[in-house]
N, CA, C and O atoms as a MOPAC input file, in Angstrom:
PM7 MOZYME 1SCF
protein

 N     -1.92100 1    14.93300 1   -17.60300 1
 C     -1.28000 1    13.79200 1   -18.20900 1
 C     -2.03000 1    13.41900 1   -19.47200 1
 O     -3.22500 1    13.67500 1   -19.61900 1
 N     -1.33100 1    12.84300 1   -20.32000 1
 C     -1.78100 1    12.52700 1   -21.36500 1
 C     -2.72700 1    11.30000 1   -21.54400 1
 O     -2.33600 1    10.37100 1   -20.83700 1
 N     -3.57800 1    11.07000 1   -22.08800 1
 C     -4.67600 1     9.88400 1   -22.49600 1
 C     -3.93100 1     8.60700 1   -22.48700 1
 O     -2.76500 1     8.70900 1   -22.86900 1
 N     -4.34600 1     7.38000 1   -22.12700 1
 C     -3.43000 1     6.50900 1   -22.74400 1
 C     -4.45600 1     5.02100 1   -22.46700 1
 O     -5.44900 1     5.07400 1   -21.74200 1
 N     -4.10900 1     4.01500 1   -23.02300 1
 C     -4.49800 1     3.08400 1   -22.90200 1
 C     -4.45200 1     2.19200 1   -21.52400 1
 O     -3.78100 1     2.73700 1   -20.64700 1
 N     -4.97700 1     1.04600 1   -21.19000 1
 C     -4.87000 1     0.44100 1   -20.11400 1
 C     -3.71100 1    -0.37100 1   -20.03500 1
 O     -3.20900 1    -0.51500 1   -18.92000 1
 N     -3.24600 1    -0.87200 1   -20.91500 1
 C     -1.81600 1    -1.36200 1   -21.55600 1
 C     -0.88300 1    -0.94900 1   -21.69400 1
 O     -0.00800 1    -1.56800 1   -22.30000 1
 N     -0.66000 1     0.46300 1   -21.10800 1
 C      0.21000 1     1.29200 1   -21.43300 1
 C      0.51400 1     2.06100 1   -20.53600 1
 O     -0.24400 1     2.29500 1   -19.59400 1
 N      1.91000 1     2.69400 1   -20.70000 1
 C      2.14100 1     3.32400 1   -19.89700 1
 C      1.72800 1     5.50600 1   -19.62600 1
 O      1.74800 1     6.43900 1   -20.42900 1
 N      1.47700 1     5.44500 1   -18.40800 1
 C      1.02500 1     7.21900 1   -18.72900 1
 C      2.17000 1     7.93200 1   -18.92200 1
 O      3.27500 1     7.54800 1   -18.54000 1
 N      1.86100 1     9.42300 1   -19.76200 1
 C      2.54500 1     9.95900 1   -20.05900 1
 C      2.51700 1    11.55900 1   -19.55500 1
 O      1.52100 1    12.19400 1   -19.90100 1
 N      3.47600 1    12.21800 1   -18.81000 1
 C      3.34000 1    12.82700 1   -18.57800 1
 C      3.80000 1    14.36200 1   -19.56200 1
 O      4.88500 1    14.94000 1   -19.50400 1
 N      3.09200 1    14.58900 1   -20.07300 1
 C      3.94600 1    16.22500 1   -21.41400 1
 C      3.54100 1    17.63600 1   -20.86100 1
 O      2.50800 1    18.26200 1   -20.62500 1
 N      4.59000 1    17.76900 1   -20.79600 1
 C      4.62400 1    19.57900 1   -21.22400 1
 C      4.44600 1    20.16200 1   -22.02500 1
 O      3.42900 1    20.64700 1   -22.51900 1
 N      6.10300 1    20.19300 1   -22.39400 1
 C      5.78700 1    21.01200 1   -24.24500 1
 C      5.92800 1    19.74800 1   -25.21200 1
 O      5.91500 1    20.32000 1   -26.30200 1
 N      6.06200 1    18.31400 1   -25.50900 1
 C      6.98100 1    17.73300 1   -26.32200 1
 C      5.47200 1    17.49500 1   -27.27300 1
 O      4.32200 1    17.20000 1   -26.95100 1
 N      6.18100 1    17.80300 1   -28.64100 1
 C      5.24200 1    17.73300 1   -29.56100 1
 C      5.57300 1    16.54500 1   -30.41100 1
 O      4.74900 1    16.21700 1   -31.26500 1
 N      6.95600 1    15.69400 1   -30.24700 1
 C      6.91500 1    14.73400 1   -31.73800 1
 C      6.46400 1    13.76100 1   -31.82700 1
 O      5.26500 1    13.60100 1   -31.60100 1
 N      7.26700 1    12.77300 1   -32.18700 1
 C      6.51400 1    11.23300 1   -32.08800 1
 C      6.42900 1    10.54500 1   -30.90200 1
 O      7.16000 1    10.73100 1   -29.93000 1
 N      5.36000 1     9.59800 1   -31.00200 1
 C      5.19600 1     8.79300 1   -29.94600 1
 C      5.88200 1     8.29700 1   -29.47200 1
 O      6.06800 1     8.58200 1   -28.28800 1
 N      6.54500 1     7.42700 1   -29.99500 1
 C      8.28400 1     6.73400 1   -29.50800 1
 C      9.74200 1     7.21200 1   -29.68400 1
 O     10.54100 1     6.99400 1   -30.59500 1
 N      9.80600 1     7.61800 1   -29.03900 1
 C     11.11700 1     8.77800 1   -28.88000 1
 C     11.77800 1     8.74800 1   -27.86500 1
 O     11.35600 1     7.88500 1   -27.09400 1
 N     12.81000 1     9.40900 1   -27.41700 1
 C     13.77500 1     9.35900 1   -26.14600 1
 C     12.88400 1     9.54400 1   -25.36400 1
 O     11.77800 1     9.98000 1   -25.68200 1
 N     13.37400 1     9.12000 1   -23.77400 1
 C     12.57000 1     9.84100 1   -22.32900 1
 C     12.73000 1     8.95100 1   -21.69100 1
 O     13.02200 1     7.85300 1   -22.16400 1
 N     12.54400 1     9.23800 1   -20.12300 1
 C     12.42300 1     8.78400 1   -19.34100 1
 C     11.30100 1     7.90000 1   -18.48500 1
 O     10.31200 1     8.53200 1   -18.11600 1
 N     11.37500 1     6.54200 1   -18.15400 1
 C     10.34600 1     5.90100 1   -17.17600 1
 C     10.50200 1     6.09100 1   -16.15500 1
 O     11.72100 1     6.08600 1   -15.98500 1
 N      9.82000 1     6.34600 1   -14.92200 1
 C     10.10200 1     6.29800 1   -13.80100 1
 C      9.13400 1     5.24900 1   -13.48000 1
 O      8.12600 1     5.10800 1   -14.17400 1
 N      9.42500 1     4.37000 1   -12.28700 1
 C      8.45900 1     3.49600 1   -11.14300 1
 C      9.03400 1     3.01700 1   -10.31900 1
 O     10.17300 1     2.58400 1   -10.49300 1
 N      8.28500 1     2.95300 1    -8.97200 1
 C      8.43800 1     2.77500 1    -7.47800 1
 C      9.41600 1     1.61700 1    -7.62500 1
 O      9.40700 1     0.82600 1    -8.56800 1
 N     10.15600 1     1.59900 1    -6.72600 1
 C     10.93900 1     0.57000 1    -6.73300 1
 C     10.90000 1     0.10700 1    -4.94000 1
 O     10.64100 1     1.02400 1    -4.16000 1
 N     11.13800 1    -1.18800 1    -4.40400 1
 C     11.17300 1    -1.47600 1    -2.91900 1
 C     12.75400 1    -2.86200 1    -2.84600 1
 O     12.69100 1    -3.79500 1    -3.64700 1
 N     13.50600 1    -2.81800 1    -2.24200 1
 C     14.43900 1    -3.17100 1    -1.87100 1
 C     14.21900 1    -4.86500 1    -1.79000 1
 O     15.11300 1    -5.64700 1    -2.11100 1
 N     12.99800 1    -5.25300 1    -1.35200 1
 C     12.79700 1    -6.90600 1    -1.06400 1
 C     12.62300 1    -7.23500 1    -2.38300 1
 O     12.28600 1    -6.60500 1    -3.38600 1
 N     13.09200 1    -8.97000 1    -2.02700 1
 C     13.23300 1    -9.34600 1    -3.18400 1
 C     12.17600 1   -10.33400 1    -4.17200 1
 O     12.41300 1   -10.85800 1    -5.26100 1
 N     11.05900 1   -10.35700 1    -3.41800 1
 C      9.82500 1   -10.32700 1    -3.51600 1
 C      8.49900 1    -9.21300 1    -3.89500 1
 O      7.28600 1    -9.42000 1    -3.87300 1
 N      9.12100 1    -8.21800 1    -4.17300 1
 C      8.60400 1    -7.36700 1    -5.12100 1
 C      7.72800 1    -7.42300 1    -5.82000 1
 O      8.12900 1    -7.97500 1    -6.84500 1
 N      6.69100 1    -7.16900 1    -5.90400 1
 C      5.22300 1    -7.64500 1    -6.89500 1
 C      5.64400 1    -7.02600 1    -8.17500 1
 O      6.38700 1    -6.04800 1    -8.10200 1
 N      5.26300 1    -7.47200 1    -9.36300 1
 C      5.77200 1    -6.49900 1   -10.62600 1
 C      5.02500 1    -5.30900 1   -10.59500 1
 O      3.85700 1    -5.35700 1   -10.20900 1
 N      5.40300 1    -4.51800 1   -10.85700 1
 C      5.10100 1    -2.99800 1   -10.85200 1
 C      3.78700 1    -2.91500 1   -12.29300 1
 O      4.13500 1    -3.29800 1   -13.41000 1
 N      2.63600 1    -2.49200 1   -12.10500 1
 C      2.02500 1    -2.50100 1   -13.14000 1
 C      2.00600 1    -1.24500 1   -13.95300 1
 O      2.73000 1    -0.41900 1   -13.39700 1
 N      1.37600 1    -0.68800 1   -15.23500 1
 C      1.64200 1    -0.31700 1   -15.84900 1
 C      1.59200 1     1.49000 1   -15.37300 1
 O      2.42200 1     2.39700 1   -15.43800 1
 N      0.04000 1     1.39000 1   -14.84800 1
 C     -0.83000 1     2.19500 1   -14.24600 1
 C     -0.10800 1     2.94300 1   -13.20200 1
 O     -0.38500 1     4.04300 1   -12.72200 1
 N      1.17300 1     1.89800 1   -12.85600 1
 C      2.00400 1     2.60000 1   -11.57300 1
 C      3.28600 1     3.26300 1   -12.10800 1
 O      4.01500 1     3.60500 1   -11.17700 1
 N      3.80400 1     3.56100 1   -13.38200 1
 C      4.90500 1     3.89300 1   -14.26600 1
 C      4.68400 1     5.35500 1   -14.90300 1
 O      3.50800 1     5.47500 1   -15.24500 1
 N      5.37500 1     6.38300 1   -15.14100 1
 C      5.17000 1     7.12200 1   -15.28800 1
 C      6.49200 1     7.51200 1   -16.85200 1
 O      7.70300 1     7.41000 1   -16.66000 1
 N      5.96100 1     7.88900 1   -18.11400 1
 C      6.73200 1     8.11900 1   -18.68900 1
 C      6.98100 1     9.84200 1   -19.37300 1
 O      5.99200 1    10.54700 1   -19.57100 1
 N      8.03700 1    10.22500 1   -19.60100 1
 C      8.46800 1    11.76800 1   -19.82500 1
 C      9.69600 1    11.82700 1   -20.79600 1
 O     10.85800 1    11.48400 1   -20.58100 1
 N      8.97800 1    12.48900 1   -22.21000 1
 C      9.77900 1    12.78200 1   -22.81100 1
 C     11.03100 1    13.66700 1   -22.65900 1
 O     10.88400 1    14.54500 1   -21.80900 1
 N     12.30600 1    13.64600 1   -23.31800 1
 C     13.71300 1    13.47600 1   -22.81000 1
 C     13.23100 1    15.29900 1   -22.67800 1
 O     13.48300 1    15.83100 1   -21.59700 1
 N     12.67600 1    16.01600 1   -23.59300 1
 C     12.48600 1    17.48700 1   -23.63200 1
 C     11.75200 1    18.21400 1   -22.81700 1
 O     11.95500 1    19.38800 1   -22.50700 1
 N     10.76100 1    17.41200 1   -22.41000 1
 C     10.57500 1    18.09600 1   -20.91400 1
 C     10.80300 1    17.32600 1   -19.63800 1
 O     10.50600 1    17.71900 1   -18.50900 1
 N     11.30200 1    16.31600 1   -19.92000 1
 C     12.41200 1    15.71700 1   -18.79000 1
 C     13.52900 1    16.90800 1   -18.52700 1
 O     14.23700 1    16.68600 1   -17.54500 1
 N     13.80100 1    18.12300 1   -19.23400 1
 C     14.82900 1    18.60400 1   -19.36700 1
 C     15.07500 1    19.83100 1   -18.04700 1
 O     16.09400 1    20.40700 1   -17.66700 1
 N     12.99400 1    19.93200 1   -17.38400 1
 C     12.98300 1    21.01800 1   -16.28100 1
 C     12.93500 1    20.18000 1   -14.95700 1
 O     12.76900 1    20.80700 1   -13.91100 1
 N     13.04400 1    19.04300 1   -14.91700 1
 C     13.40400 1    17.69400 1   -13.85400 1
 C     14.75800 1    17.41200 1   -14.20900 1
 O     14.54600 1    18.03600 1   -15.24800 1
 N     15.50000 1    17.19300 1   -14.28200 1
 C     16.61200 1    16.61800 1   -14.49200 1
 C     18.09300 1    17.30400 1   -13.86500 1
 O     19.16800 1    16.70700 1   -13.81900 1
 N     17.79700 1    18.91600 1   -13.33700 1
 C     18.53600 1    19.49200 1   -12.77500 1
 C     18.46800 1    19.42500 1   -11.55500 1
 O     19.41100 1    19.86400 1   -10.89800 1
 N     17.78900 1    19.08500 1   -11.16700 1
 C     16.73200 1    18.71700 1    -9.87200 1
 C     17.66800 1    17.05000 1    -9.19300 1
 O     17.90100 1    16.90400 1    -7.99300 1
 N     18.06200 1    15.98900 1   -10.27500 1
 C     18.57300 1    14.89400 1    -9.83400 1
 C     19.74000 1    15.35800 1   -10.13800 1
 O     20.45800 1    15.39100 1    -9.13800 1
 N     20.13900 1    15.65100 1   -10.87500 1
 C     22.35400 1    15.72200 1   -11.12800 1
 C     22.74900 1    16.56900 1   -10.16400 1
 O     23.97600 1    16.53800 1   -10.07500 1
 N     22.21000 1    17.37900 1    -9.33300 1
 C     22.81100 1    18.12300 1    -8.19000 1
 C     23.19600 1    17.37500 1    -7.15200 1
 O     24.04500 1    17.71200 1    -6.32600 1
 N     22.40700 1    16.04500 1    -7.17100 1
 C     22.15200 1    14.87200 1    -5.99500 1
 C     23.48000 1    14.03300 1    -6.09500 1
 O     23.99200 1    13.45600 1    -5.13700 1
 N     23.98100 1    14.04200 1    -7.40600 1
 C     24.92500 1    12.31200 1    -7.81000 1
 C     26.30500 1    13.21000 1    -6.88800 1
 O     26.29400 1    14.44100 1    -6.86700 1
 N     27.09900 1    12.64100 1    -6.38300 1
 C     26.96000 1    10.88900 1    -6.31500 1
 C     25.97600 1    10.72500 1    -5.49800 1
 O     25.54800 1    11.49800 1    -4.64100 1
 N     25.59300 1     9.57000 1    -5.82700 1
 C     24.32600 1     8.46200 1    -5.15100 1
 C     25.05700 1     7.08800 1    -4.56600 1
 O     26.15400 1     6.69700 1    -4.96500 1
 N     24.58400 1     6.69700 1    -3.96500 1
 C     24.92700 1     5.04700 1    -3.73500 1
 C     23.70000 1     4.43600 1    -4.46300 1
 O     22.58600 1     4.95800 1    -4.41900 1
 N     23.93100 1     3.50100 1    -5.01500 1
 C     23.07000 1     2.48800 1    -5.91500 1
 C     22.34300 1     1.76300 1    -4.33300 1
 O     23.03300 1     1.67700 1    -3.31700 1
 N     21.24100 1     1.41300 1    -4.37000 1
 C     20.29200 1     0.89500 1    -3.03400 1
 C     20.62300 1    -0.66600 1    -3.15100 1
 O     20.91000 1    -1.36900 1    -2.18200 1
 N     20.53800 1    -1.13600 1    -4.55400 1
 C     20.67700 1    -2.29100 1    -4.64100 1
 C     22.69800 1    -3.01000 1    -4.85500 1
 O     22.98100 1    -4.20100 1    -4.97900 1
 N     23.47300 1    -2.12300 1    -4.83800 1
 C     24.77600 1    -3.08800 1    -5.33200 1
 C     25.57600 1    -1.96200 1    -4.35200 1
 O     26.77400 1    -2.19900 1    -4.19400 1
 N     25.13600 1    -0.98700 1    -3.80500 1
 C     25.50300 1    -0.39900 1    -2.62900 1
 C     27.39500 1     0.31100 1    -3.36000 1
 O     28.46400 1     0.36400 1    -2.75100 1
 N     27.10600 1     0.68200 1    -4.66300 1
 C     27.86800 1     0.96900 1    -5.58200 1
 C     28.11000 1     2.39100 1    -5.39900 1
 O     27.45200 1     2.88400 1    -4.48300 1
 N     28.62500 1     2.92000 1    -5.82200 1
 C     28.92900 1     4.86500 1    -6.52800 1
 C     28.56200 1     4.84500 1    -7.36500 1
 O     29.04000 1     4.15700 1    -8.26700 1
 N     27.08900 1     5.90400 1    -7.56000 1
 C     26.47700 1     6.08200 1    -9.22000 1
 C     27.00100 1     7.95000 1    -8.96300 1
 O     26.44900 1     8.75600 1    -8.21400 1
 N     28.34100 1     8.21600 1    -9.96200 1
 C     29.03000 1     9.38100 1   -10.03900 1
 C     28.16100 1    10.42800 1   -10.56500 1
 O     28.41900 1    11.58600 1   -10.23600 1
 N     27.16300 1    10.19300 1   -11.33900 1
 C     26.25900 1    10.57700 1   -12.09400 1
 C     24.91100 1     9.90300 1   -12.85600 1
 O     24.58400 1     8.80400 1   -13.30400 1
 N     24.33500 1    11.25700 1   -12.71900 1
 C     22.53600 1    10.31400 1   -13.50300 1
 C     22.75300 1    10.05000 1   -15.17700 1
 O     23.03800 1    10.86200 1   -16.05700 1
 N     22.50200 1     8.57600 1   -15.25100 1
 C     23.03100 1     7.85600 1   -16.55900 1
 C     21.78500 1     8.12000 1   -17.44900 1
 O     20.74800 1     7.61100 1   -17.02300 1
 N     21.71000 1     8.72100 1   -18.44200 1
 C     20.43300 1     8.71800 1   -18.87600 1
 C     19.99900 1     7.90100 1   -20.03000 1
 O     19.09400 1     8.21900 1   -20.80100 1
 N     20.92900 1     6.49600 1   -20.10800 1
 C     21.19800 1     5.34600 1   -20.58500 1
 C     20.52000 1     4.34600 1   -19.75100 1
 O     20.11300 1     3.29300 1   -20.24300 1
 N     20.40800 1     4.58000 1   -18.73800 1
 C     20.27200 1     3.25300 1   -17.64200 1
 C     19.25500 1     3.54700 1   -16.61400 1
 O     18.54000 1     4.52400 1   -16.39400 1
 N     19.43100 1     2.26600 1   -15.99100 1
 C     18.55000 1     3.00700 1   -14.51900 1
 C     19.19900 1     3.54700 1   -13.40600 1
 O     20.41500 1     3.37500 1   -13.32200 1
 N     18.88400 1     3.87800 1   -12.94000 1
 C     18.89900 1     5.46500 1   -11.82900 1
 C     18.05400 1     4.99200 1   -10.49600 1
 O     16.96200 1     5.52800 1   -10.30300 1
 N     18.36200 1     4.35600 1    -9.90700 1
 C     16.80400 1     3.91900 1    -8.12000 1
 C     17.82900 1     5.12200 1    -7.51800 1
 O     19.05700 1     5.12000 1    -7.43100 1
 N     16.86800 1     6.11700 1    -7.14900 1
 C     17.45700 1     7.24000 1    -6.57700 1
 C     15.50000 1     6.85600 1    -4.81300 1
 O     14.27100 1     6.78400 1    -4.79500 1
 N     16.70700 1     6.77400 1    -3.84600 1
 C     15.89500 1     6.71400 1    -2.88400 1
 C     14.78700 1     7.79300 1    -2.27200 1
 O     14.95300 1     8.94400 1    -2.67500 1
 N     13.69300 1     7.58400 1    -1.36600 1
 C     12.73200 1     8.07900 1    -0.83200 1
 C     13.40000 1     9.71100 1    -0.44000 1
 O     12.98200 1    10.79100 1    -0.85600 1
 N     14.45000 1     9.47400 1     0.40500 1
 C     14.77700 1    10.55000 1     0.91600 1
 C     15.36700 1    11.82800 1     0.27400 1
 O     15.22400 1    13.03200 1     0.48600 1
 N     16.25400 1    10.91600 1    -0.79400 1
 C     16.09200 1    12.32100 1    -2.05400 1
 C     15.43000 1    12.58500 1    -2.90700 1
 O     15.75300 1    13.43900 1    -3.73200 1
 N     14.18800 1    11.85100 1    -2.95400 1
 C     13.17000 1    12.38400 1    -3.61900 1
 C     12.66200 1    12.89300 1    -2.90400 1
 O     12.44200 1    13.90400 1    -3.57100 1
 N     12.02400 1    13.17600 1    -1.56200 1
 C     11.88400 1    13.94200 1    -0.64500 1
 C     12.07600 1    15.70700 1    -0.68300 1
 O     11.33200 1    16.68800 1    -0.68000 1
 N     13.28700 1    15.47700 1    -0.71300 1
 C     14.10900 1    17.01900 1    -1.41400 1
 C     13.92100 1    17.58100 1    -2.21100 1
 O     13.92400 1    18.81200 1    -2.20500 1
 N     13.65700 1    16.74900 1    -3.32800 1
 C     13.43000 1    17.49000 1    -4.62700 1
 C     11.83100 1    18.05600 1    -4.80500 1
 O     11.23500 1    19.01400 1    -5.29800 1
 N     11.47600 1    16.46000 1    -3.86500 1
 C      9.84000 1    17.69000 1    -3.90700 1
 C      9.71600 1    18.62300 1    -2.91200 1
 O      8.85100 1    19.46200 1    -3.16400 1
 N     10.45200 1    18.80600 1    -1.56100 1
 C     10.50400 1    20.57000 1    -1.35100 1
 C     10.83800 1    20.89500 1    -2.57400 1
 O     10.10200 1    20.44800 1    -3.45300 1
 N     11.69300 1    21.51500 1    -2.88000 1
 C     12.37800 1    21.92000 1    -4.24000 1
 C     11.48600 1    22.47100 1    -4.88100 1
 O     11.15200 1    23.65500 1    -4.93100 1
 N     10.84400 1    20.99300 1    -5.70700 1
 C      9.99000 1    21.28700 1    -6.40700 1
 C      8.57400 1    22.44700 1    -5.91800 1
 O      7.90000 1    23.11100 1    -6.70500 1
 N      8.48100 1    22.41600 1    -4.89700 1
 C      7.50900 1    23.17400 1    -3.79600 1
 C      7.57400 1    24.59600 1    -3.95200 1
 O      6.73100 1    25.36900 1    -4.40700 1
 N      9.22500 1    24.89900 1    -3.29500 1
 C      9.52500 1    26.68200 1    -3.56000 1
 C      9.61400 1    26.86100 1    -4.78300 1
 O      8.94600 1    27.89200 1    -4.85400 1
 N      9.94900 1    26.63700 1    -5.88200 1
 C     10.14100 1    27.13000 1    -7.39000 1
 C      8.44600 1    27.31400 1    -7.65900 1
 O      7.45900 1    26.58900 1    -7.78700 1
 N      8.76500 1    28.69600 1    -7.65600 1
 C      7.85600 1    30.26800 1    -8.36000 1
 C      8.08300 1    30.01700 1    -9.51700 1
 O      9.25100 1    30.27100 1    -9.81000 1
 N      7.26000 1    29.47400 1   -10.64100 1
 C      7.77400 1    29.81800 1   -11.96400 1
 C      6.16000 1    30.81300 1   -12.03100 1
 O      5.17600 1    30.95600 1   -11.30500 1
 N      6.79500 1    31.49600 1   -13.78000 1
 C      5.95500 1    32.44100 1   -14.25300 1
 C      4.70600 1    31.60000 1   -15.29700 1
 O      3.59800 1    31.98000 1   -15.67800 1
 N      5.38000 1    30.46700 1   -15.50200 1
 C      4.50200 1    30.44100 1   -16.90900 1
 C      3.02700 1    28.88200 1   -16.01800 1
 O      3.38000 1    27.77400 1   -15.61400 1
 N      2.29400 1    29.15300 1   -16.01100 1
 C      0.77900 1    28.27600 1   -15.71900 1
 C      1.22000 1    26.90400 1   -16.03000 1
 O      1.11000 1    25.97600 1   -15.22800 1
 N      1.93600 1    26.74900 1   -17.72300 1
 C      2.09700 1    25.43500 1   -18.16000 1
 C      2.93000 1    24.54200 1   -17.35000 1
 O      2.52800 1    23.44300 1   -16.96900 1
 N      4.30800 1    25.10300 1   -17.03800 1
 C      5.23800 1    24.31800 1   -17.03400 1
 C      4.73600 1    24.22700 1   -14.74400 1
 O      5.46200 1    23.48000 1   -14.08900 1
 N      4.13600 1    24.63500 1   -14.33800 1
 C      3.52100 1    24.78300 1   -12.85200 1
 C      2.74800 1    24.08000 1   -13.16800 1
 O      2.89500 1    23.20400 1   -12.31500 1
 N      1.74600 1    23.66300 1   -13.96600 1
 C      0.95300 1    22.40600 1   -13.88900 1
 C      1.62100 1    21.16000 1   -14.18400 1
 O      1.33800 1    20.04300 1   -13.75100 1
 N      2.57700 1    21.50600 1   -15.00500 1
 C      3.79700 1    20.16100 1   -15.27300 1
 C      4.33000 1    20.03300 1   -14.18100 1
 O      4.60800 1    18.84700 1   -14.00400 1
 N      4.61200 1    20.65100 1   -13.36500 1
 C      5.72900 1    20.28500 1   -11.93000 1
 C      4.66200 1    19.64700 1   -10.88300 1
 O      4.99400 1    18.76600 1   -10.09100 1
 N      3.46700 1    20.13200 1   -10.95100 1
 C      2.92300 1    20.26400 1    -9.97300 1
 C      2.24800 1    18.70500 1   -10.22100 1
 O      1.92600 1    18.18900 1    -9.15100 1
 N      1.92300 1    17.71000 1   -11.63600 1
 C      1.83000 1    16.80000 1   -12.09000 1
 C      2.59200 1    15.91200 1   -11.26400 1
 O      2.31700 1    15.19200 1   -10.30400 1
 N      3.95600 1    16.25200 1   -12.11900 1
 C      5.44400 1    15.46600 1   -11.29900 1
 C      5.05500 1    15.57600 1    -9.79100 1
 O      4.75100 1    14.49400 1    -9.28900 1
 N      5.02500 1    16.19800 1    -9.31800 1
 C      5.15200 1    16.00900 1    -7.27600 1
 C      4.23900 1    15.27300 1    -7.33500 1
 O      4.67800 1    14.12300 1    -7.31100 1
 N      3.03900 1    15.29200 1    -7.40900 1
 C      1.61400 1    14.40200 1    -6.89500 1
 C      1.75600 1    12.92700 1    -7.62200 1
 O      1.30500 1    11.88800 1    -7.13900 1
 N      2.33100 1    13.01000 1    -8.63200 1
 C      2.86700 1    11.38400 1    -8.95400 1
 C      4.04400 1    10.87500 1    -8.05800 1
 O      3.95400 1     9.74900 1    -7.57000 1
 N      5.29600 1    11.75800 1    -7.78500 1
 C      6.30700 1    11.32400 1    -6.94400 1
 C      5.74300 1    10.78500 1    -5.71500 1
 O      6.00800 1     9.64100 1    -5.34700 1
 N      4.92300 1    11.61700 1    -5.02200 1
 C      4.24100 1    11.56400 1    -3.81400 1
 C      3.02400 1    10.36000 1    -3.41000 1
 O      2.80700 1     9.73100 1    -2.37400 1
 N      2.48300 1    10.37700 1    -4.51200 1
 C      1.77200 1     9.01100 1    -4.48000 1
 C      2.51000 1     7.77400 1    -4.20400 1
 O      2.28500 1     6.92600 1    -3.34100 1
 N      3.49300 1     7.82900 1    -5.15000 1
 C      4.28500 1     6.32800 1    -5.14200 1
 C      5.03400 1     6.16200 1    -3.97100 1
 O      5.00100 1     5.16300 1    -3.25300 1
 N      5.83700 1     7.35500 1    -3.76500 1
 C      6.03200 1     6.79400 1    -2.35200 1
 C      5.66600 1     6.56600 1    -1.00100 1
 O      6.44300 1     6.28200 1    -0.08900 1
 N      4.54700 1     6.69400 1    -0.93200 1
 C      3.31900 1     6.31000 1     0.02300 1
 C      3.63800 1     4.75700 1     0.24700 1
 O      3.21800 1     4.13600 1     1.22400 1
 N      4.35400 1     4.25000 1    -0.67200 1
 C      4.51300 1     2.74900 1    -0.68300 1
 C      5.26900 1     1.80800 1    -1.19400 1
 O      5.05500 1     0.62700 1    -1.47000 1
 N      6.74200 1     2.91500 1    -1.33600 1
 C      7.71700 1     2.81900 1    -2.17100 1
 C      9.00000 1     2.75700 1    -1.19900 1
 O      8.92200 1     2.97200 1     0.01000 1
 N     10.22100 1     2.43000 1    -1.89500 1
 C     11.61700 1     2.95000 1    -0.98400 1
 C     12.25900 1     3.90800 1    -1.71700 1
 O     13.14400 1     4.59300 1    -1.20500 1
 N     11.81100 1     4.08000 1    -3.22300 1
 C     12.30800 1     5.15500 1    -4.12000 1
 C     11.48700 1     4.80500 1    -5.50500 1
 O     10.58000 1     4.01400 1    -5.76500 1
 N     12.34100 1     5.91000 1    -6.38100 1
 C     11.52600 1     5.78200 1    -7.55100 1
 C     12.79600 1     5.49700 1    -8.43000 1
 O     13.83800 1     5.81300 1    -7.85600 1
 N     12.93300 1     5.03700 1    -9.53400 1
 C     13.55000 1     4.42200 1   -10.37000 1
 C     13.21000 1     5.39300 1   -12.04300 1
 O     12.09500 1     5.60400 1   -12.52000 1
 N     14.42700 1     5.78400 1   -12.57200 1
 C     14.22500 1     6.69900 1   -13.49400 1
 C     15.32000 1     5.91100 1   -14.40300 1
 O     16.48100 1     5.70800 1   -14.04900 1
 N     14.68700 1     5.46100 1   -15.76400 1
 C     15.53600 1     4.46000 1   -16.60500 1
 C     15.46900 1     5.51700 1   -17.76900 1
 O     14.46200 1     6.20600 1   -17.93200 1
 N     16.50100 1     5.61100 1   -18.51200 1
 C     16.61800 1     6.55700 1   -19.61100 1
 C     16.54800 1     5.46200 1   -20.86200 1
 O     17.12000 1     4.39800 1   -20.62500 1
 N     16.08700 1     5.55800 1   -21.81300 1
 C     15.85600 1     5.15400 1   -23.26100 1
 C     16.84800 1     5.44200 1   -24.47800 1
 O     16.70600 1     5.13800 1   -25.66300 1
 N     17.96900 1     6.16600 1   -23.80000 1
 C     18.53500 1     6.39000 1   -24.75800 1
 C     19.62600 1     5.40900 1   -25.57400 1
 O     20.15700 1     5.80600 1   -26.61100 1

């Protein structure tokens, strides 16, 4: 993961080389009560939209979703909005993420990043929450 301040949110990169503020994705734990402590910074995870791009096939196989909170039809992952995609299909994706053999060192330390952050949070989570910037 990338360096970052205490004020800030971490960043997780692969390949993305441009500017600092650019498209991508936040993810953080999300829990159903409505008493919710605010999520701090340290607990947020951010990923540019370009290597968001080897995660992201991984969630659109999943939609439809039911929304946790408005108990809605999310037809598809909005990459406009937020996304609370629950414990149990994140679950899946990190098998998933588990069997995929890739060839190249980089993008296996990038996945392997992603799971141990997914996995942390939900140690104490009901899901993770993926808001797009676009």
């Amino acid at each position: 993961m990338a360096k970052q301040a205490n004020n800030s949110i971490p960043v997780l990169i692969y390949r993305y080389q441009g500017p600092k503020r650019n498209i991508g994705f936040h993810l953080s734990p999300f829990n159903k009560e409505e008493n919710q402590t605010e999520i701090s910074f340290k607990d947020m995870l951010f990923i540019y939209n370009e290597d968001f791009n080897y995660i992201r096939p991984l969630l659109d196989k999943r939609f439809p979703l039911i929304h946790p909170y408005t108990m809605e039809t999310m037809n598809q992952f909005d990459p406009c909005w937020d996304n609370p995609i629950g414990k149990e299909i994140w679950m899946d994706i990190l098998a998933e993420l588990q069997q995929q053999n890739g060839e190249e060192e980089e993008l296996q330390l990038f996945l392997q990043q992603f799971h141990t952050w997914i996995s942390e949070r939900l140690q104490s989570a009901e899901g993770i929450e993926v808001t797009g910037n676009l």
